[in-house]
TITORKOL-993404 format. One line per 4 residues: for each residue z, x negated, y of C-alpha. Coordinates in Angstrom, 1 decimal. Layout:
Z:X:Y; ...
END
This chain:
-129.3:7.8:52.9; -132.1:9.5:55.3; -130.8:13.1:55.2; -127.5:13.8:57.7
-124.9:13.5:55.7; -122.0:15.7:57.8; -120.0:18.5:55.8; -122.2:21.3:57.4
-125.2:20.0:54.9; -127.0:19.5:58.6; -130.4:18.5:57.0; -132.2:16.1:59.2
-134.4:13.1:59.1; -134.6:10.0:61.5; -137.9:8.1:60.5; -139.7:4.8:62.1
-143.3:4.8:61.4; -144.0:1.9:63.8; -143.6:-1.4:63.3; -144.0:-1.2:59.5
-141.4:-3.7:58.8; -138.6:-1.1:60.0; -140.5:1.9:58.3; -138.0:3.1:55.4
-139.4:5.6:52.7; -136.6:7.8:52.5; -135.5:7.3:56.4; -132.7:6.1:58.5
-129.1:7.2:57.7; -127.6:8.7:61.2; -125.3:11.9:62.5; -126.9:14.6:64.1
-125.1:15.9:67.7; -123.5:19.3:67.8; -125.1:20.3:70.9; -128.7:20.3:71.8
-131.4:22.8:70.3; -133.5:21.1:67.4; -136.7:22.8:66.6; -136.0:23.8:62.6
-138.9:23.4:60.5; -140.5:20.9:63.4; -140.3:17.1:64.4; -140.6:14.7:67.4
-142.7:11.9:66.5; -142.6:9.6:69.8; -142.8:6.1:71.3; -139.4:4.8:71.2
-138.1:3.4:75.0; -134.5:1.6:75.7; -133.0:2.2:78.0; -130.7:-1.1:78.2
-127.8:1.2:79.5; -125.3:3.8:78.9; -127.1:6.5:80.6; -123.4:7.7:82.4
-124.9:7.8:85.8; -126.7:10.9:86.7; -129.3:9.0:88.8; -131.2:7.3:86.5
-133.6:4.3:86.8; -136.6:5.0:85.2; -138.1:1.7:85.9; -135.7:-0.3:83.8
-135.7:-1.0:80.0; -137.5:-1.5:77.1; -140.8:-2.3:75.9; -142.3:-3.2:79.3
-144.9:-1.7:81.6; -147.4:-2.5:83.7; -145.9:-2.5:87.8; -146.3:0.1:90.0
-147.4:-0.1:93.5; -143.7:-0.6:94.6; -143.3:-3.5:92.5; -141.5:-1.8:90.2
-142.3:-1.2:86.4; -143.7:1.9:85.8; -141.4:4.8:84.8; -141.3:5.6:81.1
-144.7:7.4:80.1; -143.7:11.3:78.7; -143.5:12.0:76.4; -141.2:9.8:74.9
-137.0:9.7:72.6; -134.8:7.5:74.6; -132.4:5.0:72.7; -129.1:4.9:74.4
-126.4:2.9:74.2; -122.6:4.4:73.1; -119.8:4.1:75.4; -118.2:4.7:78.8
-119.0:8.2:79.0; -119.1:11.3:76.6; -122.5:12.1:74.6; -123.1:15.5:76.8
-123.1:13.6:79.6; -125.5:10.6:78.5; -127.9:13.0:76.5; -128.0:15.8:80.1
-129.3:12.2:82.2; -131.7:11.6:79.7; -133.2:15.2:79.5; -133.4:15.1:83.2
-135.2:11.7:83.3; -137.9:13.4:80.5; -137.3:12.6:77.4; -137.7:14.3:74.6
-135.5:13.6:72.4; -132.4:10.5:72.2; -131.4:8.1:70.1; -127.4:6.8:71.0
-127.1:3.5:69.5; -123.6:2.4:67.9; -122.0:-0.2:69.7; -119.8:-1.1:66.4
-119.6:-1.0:63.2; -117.8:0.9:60.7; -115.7:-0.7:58.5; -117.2:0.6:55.3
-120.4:-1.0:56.5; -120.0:-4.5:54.9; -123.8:-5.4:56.0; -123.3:-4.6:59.8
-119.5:-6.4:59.7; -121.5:-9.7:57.7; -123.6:-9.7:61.2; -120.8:-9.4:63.4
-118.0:-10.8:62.0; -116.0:-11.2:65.1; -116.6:-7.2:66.6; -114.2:-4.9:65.9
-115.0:-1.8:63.3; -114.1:1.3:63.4; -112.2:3.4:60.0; -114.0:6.5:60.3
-117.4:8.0:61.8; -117.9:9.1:65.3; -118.6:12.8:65.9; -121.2:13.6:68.6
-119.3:16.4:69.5; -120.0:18.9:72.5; -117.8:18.2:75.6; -117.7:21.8:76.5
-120.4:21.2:79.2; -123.5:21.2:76.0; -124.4:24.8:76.7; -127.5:23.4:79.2
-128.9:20.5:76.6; -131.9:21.6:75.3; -133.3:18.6:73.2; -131.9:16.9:70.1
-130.0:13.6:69.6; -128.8:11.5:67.3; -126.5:8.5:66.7; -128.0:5.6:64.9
-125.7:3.0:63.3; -125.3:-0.1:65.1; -126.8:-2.5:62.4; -130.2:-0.3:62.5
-130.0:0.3:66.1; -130.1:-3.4:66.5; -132.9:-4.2:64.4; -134.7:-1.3:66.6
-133.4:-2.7:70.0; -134.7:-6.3:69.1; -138.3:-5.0:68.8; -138.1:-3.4:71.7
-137.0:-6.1:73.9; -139.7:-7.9:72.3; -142.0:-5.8:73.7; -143.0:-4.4:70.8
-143.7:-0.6:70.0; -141.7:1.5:68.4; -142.4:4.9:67.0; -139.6:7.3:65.6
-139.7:10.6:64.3; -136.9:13.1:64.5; -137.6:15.7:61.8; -135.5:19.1:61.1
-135.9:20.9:57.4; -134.3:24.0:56.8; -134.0:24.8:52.9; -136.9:27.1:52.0
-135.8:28.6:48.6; -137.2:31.7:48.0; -138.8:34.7:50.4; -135.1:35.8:51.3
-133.2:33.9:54.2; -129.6:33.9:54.0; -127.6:33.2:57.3; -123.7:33.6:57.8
-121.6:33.4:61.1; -118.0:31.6:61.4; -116.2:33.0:64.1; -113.0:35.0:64.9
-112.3:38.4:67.3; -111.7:36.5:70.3; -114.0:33.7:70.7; -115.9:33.7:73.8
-118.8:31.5:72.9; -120.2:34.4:69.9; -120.4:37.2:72.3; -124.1:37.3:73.6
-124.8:36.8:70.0; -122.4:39.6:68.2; -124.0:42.0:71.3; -127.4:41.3:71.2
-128.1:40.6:67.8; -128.5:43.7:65.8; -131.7:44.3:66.5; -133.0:41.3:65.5
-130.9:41.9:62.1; -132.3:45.4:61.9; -135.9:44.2:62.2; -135.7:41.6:59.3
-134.6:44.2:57.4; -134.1:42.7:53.6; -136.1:39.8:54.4; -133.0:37.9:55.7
-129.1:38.6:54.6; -126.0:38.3:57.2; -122.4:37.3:56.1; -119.9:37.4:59.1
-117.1:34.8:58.4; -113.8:35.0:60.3; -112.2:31.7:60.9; -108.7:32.0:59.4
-106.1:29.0:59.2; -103.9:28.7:56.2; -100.2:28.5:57.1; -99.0:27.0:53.9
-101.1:24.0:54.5; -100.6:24.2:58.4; -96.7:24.3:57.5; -96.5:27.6:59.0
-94.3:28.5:55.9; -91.4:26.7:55.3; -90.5:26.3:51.5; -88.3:29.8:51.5
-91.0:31.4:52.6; -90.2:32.4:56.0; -92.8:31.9:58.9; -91.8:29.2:61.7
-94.8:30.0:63.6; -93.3:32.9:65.1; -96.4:35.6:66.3; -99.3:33.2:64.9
-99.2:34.5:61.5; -99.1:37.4:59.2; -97.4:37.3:55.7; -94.9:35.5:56.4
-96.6:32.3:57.6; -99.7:32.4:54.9; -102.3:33.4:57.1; -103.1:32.4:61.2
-104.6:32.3:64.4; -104.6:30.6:67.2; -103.6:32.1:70.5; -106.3:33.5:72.4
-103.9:33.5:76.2; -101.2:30.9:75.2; -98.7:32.7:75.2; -96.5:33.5:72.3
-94.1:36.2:74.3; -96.4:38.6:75.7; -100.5:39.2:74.9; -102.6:39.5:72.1
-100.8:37.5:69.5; -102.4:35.2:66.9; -101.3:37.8:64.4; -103.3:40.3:66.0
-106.5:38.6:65.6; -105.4:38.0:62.2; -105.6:41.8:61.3; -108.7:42.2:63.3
-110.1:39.5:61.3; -109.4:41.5:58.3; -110.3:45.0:59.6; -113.8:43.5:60.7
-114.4:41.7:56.7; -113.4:45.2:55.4; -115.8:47.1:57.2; -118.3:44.6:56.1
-117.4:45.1:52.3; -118.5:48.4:53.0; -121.0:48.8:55.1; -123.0:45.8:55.3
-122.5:43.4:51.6; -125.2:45.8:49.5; -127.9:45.2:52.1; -126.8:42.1:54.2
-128.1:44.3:57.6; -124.7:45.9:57.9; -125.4:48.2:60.8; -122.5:50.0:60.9
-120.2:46.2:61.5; -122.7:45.3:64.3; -122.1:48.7:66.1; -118.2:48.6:65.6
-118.3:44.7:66.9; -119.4:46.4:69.8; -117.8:49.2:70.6; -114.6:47.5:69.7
-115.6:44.6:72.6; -116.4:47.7:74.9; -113.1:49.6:74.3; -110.4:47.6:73.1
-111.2:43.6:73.7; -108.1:43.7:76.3; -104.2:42.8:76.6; -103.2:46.6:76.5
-106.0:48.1:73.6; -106.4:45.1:70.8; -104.1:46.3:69.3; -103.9:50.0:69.5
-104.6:52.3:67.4; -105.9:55.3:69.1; -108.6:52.7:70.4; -109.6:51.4:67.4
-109.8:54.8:66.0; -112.3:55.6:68.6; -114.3:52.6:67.7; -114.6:53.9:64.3
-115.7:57.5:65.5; -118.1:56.0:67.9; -119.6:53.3:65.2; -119.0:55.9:62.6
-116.8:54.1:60.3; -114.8:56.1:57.8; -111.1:54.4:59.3; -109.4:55.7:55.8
-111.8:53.7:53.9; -110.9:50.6:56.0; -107.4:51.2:55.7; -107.4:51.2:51.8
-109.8:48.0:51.7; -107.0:46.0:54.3; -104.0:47.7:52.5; -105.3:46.7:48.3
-106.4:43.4:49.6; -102.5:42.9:50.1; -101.6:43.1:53.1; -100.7:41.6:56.2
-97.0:41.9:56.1; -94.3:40.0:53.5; -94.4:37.0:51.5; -97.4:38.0:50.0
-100.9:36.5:49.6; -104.1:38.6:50.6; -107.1:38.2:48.2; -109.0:38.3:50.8
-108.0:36.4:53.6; -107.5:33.6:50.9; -111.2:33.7:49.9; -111.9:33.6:53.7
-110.1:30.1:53.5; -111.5:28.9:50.2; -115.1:29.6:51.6; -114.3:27.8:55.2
-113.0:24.5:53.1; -116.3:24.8:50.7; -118.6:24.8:53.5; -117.1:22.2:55.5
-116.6:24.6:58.9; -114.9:22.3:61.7; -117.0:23.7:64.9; -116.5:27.4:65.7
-118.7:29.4:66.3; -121.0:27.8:63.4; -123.8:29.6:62.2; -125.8:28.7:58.6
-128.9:29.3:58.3; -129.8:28.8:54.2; -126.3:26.1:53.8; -127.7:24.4:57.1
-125.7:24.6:59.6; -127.2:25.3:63.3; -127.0:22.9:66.3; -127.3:23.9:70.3
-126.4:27.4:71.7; -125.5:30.5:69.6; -128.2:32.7:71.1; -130.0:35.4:69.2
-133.4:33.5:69.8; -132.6:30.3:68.5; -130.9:32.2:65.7; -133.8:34.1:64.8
-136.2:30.9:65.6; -134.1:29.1:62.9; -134.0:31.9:60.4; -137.8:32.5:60.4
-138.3:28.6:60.1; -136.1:29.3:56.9; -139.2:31.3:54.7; -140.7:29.9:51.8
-144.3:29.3:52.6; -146.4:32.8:52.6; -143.0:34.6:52.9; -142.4:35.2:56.6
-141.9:38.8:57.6; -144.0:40.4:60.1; -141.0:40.2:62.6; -140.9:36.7:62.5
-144.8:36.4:62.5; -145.0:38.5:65.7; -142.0:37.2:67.6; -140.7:33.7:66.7
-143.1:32.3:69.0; -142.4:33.7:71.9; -140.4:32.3:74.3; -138.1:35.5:74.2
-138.0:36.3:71.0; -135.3:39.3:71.9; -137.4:41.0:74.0; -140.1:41.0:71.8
-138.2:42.1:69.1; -137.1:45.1:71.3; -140.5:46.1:72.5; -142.0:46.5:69.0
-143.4:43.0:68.4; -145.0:42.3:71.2; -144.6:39.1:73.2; -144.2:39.4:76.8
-147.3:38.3:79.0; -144.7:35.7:80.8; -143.4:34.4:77.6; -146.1:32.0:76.7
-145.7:32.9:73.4; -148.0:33.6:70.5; -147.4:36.1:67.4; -148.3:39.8:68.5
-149.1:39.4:72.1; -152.0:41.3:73.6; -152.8:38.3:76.2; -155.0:35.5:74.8
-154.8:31.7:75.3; -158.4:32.4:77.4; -157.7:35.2:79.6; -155.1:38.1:80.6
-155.2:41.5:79.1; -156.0:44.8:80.3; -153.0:46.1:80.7; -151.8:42.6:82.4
-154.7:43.0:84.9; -154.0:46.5:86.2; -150.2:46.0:86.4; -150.7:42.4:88.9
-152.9:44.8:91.0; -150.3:47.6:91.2; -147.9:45.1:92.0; -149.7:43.0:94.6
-151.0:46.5:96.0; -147.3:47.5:96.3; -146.4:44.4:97.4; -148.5:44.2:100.7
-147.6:48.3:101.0; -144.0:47.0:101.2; -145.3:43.9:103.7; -147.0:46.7:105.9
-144.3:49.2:106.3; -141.9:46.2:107.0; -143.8:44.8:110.0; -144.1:48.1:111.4
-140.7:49.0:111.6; -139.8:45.0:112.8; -142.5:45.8:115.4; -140.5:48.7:116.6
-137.3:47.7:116.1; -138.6:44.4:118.8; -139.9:47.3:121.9; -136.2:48.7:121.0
-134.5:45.3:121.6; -136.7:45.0:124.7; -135.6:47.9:126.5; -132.0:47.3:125.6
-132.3:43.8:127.1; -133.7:45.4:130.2; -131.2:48.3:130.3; -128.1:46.2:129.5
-128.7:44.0:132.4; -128.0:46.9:134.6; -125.6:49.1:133.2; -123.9:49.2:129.5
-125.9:51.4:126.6; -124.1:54.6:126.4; -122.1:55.0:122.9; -122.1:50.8:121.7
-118.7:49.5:121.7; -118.6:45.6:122.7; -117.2:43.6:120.1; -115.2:40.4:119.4
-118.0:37.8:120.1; -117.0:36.4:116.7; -118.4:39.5:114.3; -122.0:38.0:113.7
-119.5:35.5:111.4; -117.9:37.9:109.3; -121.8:39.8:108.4; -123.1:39.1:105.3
-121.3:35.8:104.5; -118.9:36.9:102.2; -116.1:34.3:103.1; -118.5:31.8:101.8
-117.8:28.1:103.3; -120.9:25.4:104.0; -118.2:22.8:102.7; -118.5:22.2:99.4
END
C-alpha cells in the first residue's frame, strides 16, 4: 500500500528512488504526522541521512550518523549537507519534540522509524521473532506544542525502516521522496471545516478567512461542520431515556458537548454549545448551502466571537439577536430551521444534529479542528494561508482561478488577497506582484527613499534634542553641587528600578 492509509483519506506518498533494490512502484506504506505543514500538490525528493538516535535532545549532533562524510577540520565528520529528510528513530520522547530538533538541525523533511512491529505484520514478526509487537498502529499525533513545526514527517514501519537503515550504515545512498496529491476532480474545489463554537485553535481561521472565501467566489465550495458527540453511543442516555450527563447534552442525552471551562455547575455548559452548534448549521442552510461562499455565516461567526463568546452573553439572547442584526440574519428564519429540525429539548431526535453525526463517522474525524480539502484531510496549522495554499493546489489542471494564480505564491497569501492580488514586495512571492525576480519596482523604489529619508529626519531631530538635553544635564551637575534645583523633589534612591521594567525579573 503506498498511499496513507488513515481514516482522514490523508493522500500521501513515501517513495525510494535510490538504491534501486528498495525502489517500490507503487511506494512505501507509512502514516503521515498530524502536525507539520506539507506542501499539497509538491514533493521532497532528498538524500536520505540517519541519524542513529532518538532525536529527544534539543542539542543535536550533526556530526553523527549515517552514510558517512568526509572529516572536518575539527576531526569531526562533517555535518549533514542541506538539504536533506532525516530518519529518526521512535521512542523516549514524543514526535513534536523529535521532529522540532530535527527542523532546527536543517532538515527538510523526517522519516521516524518504528522500533517494533505490529502484530498484523507477519513479515516484520518472521524477522524478529523475539521483539515484542504492538495490536494497533501508532498515531503521530500533535503534543499540543506542533503549532511551530513547519516541515512534514512520516513514520515508516520497522521492517522497511530497517532495510533503509541497513544501507545506510553501509554507507550507501539513499534517496526518498515525500510526495503530497490532493484529489483534482473537476474545476470546483470543495473544502469543509470540523470544529465546534468554542474551540480555540479555529479562531484566526473563522476571523480571517472570509475574504479568502469571498475571492474564490464559485471556484471553491465551504461546508462548516460542527463536531457533535452522540450520547446514545457515549451512554449519555440511559435505556429510559433520561440524560445522566447532566448539562452536556440536549434531548435528553442524544446529542453533546464537551465542557469548554470544566465546570458542570456554573459557565457555558456543554448544552450550550450544542444549540450554538445548531444555530450556526441553520444559518448556513440558508445563507451559505446554494453558493458554498455563505457570507452571511462568516460575518455572524464573527460578530457572535465579538459580542457574545463570554461566560455572561453565550447564551443570551438579546446578544445573539444583535449578532443577527449586525450580520443581517433574518433570527425568525433561524428559529424555524432549529425548531423543525426537532429540537433541542425532550426525548427527541434532531434530523439534523443526527446527520452532523452520521457525516463525522463517514469521514473518519478524530482531530478537531480538521479541515478537507477535496476528502483530504489537512496537516499542520489551521491558518487561512495554508488553507488557501491547499485549496488552490486542489484545481484540475487549467482550472485555477485568478485568486489563486495571483496569490497562492506568496508568502502571505492573506494580505495579498486583501490588497486586490497583489503580492507584497517582502513576501517573496510570485503570482501578481509588481516586483520582478531581477529588480525592485517603481513604486518599491520611491517608498525605500521616503522611508530612509524619514528615517535619518527622525536620526537628526533625535541627536539634536539628546545634544540639548546633555548642556541641560551639565548645568544641573554644576548647579546641584551648590545648592538644590528649585521645584525637583528628591526621591527614594531606589525609583530608577521601578521605570520601565514592568515588574519583570532577570531570573528566569
Amino acid at each position: 500500500v503506498s498511499v496513507a492509509t488513515t481514516p482522514d483519506n490523508v493522500s500521501s506518498r513515501l517513495m525510494i528512488h535510490i538504491p534501486r533494490s528498495l525502489s517500490k512502484e507503487n511506494g512505501y506504506e507509512h502514516r503521515e504526522a498530524l502536525f507539520g505543514v506539507p506542501p499539497y500538490g509538491g514533493s521532497i525528493a532528498q538524500h536520505v541521512y540517519y541519524a542513529d538516535d532518538t532525536m529527544c535532545d534539543p542539542n543535536v549532533d550533526t556530526t553523527k550518523g549515517f552514510p558517512s562524510r568526509d572529516t572536518g577540520s575539527n576531526g569531526k565528520m562533517k555535518p549533514w549537507p542541506n538539504p536533506f529528510i532525516l530518519m529518526v528513530d521512535r521512542g523516549e520522547c514524543t514526535f513534536v519534540k523529535k521532529v522540532r530538533n530535527a527542523q532546527r538541525a536543517g532538515a527538510a523533511g523526517v522519516i521516524i522509524a518504528d522500533n517494533s512491529c505490529l502484530c498484523s505484520d507477519s513479515a516484520c514478526i518472521a524477522v524478529n521473532p523475539h521483539g515484542q509487537c504492538e495490536s494497533s498502529e501508532p498515531i503521530m499525533a500533535d503534543d499540543g506544542s506542533g503549532s511551530d513545526i513547519s516541515i512534514p514527517s512520516f513514520l515508516m514501519f520497522k521492517h522497511d525502516a530497517d532495510e533503509v537503515k541497513k544501507q545506510l550504515k553501509d554507507d550507501h545512498v539513499v534517496q526518498m521522496e515525500m510526495k503530497w496529491a490532493l484529489p483534482s476532480p473537476d474545476d470546483r474545489v470543495e473544502y469543509d471545516l470540523w470544529t465546534v463554537p468554542t474551540d480555540v485553535i479555529s479562531k484566526d481561521f473563522l476571523a480571517n478567512f472570509k475574504e479568502m472565501a469571498i475571492s474564490l467566489g464559485k471556484s471553491a465550495y465551504f461546508t462548516p461542520h460542527m463536531y457533535v458527540y452522540d450520547g446514545v453511543k457515549s451512554h449519555c442516555q440511559n435505556g429510559e431515556g433520561s440524560n445522566m450527563c447532566y448539562t452536556l447534552c440536549t434531548n435528553n442525552g442524544r446529542y453533546c458537548a464537551t465542557d469548554p471551562d470544566n465546570d458542570l455547575e456554573n459557565g457555558i455548559s456543554g448544552a450550550d454549545v450544542v444549540k450554538e452548534s445548531l444555530r450556526r448549521i441553520c444559518i448556513w442552510k440558508h445563507y451559505g448551502a446554494e453558493d458554498g461562499i455563505g457570507v452571511e455565516w462568516w460575518n455572524y461567526v464573527n460578530e457572535f466571537e465579538r459580542l457574545c463568546h463570554s461566560v455572561e452573553f453565550f447564551r443570551n439572547e438579546d446578544c445573539i439577536k444583535d449578532a443577527y442584526k449586525h450580520s443581517r440574519v433574518d433570527g425568525d428564519k433561524i428559529y424555524r430551521c432549529m425548531s423543525d429540525s426537532g429540537g433541542l429539548e425532550g426525548d427527541v431526535q434532531n434530523s439534523i444534529l443526527t446527520a452532523e453525526i452520521t457525516a463525522q463517522a463517514r469521514r473518519g474525524v478524530v482531530v478537531l479542528p480538521t479541515a478537507f480539502v477535496n476528502t483530504a484531510a489537512l496537516r499542520g496549522a489551521l491558518t487561512p494561508g495554508n488553507v488557501f495554499k491547499a485549496i488552490c493546489a486542489g484545481f484540475a489542471a487549467g482550472t485555477t482561478p485568478k485568486a489563486c494564480q495571483s496569490c497562492m505564491d506568496c508568502a502571505d497569501p492573506e494580505a495579498c488577497i486583501k490588497t486586490g492580488g497583489s503580492c507584497s514586495a517582502y513576501s517573496g512571492g510570485g503570482g501578481g506582484g509588481s516586483a520582478s525576480g531581477n529588480g525592485v519596482s517603481t513604486h518599491f523604489f520611491l517608498s525605500s527613499m521616503v522611508l530612509v529619508v524619514a528615517i535619518f529626519s527622525a536620526i537628526g531631530v533625535w541627536y539634536y534634542q539628546k545634544t540639548r538635553e546633555d548642556m541641560r544635564d551639565q548645568v544641573r551637575g554644576i548647579l546641584a553641587e551648590y545648592m538644590p534645583l528649585e521645584g525637583e523633589e528628591v526621591g527614594s534612591p531606589m525609583d530608577f528600578a521601578s521605570r520601565g521594567g514592568g515588574g519583570a525579573s532577570l531570573i528566569s
